[in-house]
C-alpha positions in Angstrom: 34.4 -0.8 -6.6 36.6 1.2 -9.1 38.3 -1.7 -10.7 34.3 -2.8 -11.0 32.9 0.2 -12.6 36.3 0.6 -14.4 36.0 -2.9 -16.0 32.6 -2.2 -16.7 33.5 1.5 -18.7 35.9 -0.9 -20.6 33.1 -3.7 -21.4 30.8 -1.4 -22.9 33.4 0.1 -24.7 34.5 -3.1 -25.9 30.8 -4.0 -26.8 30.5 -0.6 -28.9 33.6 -1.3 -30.7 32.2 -5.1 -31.7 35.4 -7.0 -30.3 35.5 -9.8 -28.3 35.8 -9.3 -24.2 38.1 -10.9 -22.3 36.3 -13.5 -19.9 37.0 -11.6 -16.5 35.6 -8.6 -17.8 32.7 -10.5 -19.3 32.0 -11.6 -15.8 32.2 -8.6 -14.4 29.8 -7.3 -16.9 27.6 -9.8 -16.2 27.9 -9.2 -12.6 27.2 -5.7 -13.0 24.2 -6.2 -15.6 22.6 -8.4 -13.3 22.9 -6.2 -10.3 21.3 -3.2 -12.3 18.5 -5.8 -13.4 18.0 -7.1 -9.7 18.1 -3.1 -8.4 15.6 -1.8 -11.4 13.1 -5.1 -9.9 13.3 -4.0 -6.2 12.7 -0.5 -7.0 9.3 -1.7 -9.0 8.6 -3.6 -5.7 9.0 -1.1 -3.6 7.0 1.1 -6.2 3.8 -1.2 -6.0 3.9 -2.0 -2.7 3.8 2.0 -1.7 1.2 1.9 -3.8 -0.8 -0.4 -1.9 0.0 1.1 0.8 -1.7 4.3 0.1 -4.3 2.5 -1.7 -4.9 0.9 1.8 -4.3 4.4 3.6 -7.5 5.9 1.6 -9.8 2.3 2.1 -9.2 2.5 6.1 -10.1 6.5 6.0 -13.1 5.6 3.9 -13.8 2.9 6.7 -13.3 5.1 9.4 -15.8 8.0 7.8 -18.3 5.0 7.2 -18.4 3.7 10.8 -18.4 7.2 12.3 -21.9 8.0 9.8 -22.7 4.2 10.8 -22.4 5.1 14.8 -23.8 8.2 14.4 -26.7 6.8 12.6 -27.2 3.9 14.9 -27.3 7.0 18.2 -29.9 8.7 16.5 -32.1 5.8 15.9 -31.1 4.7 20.0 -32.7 7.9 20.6 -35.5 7.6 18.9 -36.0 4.7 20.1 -36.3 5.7 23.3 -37.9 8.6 22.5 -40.9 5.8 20.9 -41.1 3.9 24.4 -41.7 6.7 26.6 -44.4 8.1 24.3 -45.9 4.8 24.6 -45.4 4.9 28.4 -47.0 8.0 28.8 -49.8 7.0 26.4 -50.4 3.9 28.6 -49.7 1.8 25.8 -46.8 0.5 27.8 -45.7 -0.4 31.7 -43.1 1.9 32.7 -41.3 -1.8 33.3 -41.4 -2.5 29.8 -38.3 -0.5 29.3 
């Protein structure tokens, strides 16, 4: 690793000066410049998938709030409901069997 980041000190030095590298430490330049390229894309990966991630964290609390309301909602009108039907039982609107 310290021959790799030494050639590397020496290809961009060579690069600033203009001159001409020699082919092993154009390679290893390469090497290196691709590495930094592949790293610099895997950390935008890993950037937008967290995102999604917490994008999907607030949808499924949204979703959960929703279907408590929603279940909540739907017990109330279960109630009333049943509140309806024995008003109408003891109106005589109803049989008692009707339930």
């Amino acid at each position: 690793m310290r021959q790799t980041a030494s050639a590397a000190r020496d290809a961009t030095e060579t690069l600033q000066r203009g001159t001409q590298l020699p082919a092993q430490a154009q390679t290893e330049t390469n090497v290196i410049q691709l590495e930094r390229y592949r790293t610099e894309r895997l950390d935008e990966s890993v950037s937008a998938v967290r995102h999604r991630l917490s994008e999907l964290q607030r949808a499924r609390i949204q979703t959960e709030l929703s279907a408590g309301r929603l279940l909540r909602e739907l017990a109330a009108l279960q109630r009333e409901l049943r509140d309806c039907r024995a008003r109408m039982v003891d109106c005589c609107v109803i049989d008692e069997g009707a339930r």
